[in-house]
C-alpha positions in Angstrom: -31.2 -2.3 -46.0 -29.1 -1.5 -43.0 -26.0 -2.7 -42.3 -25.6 -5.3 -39.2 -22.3 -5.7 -38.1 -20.7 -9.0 -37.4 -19.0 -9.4 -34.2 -15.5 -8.5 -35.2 -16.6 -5.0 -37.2 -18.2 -4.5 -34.3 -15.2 -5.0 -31.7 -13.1 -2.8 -34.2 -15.9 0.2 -34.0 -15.7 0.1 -30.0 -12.0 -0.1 -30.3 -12.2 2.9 -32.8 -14.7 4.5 -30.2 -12.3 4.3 -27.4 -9.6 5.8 -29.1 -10.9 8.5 -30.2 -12.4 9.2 -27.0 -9.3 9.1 -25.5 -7.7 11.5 -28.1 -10.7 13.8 -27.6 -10.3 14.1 -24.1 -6.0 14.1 -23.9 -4.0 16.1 -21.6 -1.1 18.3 -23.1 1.7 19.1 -20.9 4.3 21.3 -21.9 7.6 21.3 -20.6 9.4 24.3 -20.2 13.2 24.4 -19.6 14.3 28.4 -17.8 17.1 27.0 -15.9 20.5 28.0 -16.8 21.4 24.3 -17.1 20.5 21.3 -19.2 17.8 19.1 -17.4 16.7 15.6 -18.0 12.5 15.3 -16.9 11.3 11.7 -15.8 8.4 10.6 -15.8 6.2 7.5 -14.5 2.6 6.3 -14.8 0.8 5.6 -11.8 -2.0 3.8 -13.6 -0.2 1.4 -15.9 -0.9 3.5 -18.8 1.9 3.9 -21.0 4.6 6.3 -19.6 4.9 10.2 -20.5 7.9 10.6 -23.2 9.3 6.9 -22.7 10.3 8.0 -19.2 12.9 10.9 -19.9 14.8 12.5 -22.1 16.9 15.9 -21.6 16.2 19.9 -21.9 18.3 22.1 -23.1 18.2 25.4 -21.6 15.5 27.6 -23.2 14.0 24.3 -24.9 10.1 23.0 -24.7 8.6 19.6 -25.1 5.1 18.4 -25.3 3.6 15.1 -23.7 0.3 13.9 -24.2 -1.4 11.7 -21.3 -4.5 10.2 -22.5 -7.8 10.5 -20.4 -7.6 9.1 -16.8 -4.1 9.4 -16.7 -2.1 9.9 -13.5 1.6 10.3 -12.7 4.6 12.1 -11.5 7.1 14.1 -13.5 10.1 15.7 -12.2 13.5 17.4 -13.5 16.8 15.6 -12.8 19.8 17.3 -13.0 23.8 16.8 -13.2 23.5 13.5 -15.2 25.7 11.2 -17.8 24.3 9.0 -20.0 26.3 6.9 -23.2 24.6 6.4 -26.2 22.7 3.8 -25.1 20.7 5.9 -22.1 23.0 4.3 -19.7 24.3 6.2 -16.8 23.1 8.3 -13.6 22.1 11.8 -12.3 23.1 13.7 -9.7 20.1 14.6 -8.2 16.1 13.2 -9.2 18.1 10.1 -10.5 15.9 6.4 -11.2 16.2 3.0 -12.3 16.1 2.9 -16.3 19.0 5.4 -16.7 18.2 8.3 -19.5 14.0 6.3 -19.2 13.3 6.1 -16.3 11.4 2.6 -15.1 10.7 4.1 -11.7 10.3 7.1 -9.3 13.0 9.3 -8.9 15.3 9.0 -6.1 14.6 12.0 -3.3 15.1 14.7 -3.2 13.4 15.8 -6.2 10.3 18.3 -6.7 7.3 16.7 -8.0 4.6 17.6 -10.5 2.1 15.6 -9.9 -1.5 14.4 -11.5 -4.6 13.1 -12.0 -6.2 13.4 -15.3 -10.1 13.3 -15.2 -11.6 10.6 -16.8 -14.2 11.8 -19.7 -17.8 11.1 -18.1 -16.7 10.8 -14.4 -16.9 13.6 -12.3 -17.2 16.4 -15.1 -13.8 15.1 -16.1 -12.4 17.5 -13.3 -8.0 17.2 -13.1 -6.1 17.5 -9.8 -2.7 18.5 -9.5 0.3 19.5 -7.6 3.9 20.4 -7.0 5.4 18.4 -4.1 8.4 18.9 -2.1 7.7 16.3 0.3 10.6 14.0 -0.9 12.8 17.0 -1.0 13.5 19.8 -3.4 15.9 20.0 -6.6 14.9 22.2 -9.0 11.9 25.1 -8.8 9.2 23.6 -10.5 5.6 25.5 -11.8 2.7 24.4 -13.0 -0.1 26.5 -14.9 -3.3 25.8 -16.0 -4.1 27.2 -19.9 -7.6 26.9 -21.2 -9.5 25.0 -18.5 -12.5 25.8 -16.1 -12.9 25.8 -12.4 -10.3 26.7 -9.6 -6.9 26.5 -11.7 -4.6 28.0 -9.6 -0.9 27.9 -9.6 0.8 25.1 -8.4 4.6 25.5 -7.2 8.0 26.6 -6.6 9.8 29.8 -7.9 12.4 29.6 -5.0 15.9 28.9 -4.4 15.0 26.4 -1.5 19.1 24.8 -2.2 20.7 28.4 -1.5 17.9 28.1 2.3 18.8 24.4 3.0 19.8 24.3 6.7 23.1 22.3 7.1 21.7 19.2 8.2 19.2 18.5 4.8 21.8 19.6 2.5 22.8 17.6 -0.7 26.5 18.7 -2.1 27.9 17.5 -5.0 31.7 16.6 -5.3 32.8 20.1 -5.5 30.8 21.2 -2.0 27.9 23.1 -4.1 24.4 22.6 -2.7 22.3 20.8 -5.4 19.3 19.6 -3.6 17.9 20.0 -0.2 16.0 16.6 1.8 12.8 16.2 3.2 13.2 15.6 6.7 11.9 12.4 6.8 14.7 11.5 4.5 17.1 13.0 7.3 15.7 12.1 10.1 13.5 9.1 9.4 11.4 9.8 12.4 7.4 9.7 12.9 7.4 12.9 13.5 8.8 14.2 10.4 7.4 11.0 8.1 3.9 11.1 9.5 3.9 7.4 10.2 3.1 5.5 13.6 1.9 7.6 15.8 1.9 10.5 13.8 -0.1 8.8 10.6 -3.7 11.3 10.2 -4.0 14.6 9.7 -4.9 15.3 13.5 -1.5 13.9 15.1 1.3 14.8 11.8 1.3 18.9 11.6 3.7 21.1 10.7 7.5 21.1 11.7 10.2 23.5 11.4 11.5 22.3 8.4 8.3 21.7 6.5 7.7 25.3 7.5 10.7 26.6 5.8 9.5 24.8 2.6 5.8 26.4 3.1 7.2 29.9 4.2 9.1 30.1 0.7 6.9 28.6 -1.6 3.4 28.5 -0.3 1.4 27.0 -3.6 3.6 23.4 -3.0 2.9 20.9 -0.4 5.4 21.0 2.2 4.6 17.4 4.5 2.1 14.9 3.8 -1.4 16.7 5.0 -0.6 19.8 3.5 -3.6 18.7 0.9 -6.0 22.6 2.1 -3.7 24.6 0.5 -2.0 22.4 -2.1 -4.1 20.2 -4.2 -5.8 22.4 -7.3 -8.4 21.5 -9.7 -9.1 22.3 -13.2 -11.2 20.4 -16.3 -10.7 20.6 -19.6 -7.0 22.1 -19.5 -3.7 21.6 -20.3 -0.7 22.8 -18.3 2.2 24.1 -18.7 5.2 22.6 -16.3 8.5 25.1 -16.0 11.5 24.2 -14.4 13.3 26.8 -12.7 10.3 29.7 -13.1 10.7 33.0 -12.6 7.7 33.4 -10.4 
């Protein structure tokens, strides 16, 4: 005779279900550290799923760390350098720096470069990713992104440049001792329509290009470099996982 579950086995098999759905279809990112330097990655969820590696934690140089983001998920990760914490987590960064201290409970504070995504949802739209690396709030650290084992488009997403050692004058970020260590957007400089592509200057017909989004696209043309650079930025993959490097060598 078969077996009819009561309402309560049966909650616990959907539950069951879901989870290993979710583990079925997870994400792996892993985080390479190439720079020279220690560097602390934050994360944050843009879902309210829970967040990537409890929000941060730091990178030695030559180190690697895995996150796993279940199905659906979609967030922000970012490297922030120059940073003190005690031995409770408390303190701040230089640059990338966010409420939390060593976890970070919010975005980063710009200028930092972004890696950005959206996890495809098993069942919805063949479960297709998108993803990118963003330096419209600025640029801290060279950041890559590559796709291993998917299908589809998969390009590269990032930036292999120096953009600190290009940073005209007037976007620079110094530390105490004069050294460039980030570069602004110029929205964060200039807080203009123009350059934040509000007002006025809000769709894609009336916000283009400026001169200093240009300098961003000129040296690393697989990141977005304003806020409708989405032709040339945005990639798609399914079924992959990536790899993030900070600091790549190409």
């Amino acid at each position: 005779m078969a077996l009819i579950p009561n309402s309560k086995t049966s909650a616990l098999f959907h539950l069951l279900l879901f989870i290993l759905g979710n583990i079925a279809y997870a994400t792996v990112f892993t985080l390479e550290n190439h720079c020279s330097y220690t560097v602390w990655p934050g994360t944050l969820s843009g879902n309210g799923v829970a967040t990537l590696g409890d929000g941060g934690f730091p990178m030695a140089p030559g180190s690697s760390a895995q996150l796993t983001a279940p199905s659906g998920w979609s967030g922000r990760l970012w490297a922030r350098t120059g940073c003190s914490f005690d031995a409770s987590g408390n303190g701040k960064c230089l640059t990338g720096d966010c409420a939390g201290g060593m976890r970070c409970t919010g975005a980063g504070v710009p200028p930092a470069t972004l890696a950005e995504f959206t996890v495809g949802s098993a069942g919805k739209g063949g479960g297709k990713d998108f993803y990118d690396v963003s330096l419209v709030d600025g640029y801290n650290v060279g950041v890559g992104v590559r796709a291993t084992g998917g299908t589809g488009d998969c390009k590269y997403a990032g930036c292999s440049e120096d953009l600190n050692a290009a940073c005209p004058a007037e976007l620079q970020v110094k530390d105490g001792g004069g050294e460039v260590v980030a570069c602004k957007s110029a929205c964060a400089a200039f807080n203009t329509a123009e350059f934040c592509c509000t007002g006025d200057h809000s769709s894609p017909q009336t916000c283009s290009p400026t001169l200093y989004s240009k300098i961003f696209k000129n040296a690393c043309p697989a990141a977005y470099s304003y806020a409708y650079d989405d032709p040339s930025s945005i990639c798609t993959c399914s079924g992959s996982d990536y790899v993030i490097t900070f600091c790549p060598s190409h």
